[in-house]
N, C-alpha and C positions, 0 to 999 in steps of 0.2 A: 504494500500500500504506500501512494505518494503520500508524503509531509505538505501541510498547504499552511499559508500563514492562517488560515483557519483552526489548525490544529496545535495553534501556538499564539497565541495570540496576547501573548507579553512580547513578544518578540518584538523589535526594534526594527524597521522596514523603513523610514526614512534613508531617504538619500539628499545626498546633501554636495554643495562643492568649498573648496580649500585649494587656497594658492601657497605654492611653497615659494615661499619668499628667497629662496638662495638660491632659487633658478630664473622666478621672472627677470624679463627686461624691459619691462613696459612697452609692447609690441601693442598693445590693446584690441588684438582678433577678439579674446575672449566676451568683451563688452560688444564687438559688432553682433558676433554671434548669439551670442545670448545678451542683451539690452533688457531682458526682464531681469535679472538678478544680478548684473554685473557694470558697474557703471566707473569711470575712470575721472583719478584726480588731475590735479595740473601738469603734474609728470607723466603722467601719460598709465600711470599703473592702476589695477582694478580694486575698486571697492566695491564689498560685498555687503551689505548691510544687517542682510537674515540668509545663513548659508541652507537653508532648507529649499532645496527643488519641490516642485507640484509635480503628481506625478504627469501632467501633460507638458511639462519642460524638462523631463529627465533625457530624449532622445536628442534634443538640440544640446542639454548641457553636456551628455560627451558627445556629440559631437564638434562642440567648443572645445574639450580637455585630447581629442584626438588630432585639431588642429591647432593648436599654439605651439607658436614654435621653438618655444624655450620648455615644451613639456611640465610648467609652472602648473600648471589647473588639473584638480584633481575627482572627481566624481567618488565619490565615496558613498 
């Protein structure tokens, strides 16, 4: 028998994203690409305000952390 988040249902299912600050370089793909949760200060690097994705922005947010090119953004 499959495991369904039904059948666990404390489980932790949030997804969320995180920039690893010792790789960015303030490229700011991640903000064009995702402008819902990803928005950029005067340098050019990404602020995040609430790292929680909805789950109808999970497929754009890695598709953001698959194109930045400093591999900075992380989907978790």
């Amino acid at each position: 028998m499959w495991a369904t988040s039904l059948d666990h249902p404390d489980e932790d299912l949030m997804t969320a994203i995180a920039v690893d600050w010792t790789r960015c370089d303030g490229h700011g793909l991640c903000a064009r690409l995702l402008a819902e949760k990803v928005a950029l200060d005067e340098w050019g690097f990404p602020i995040i305000d609430d790292p929680e994705v909805a789950l109808h922005l999970v497929r754009a947010a890695r598709a953001a952390a698959m194109a930045c090119p400093a591999l900075a953004l992380r989907v978790e």
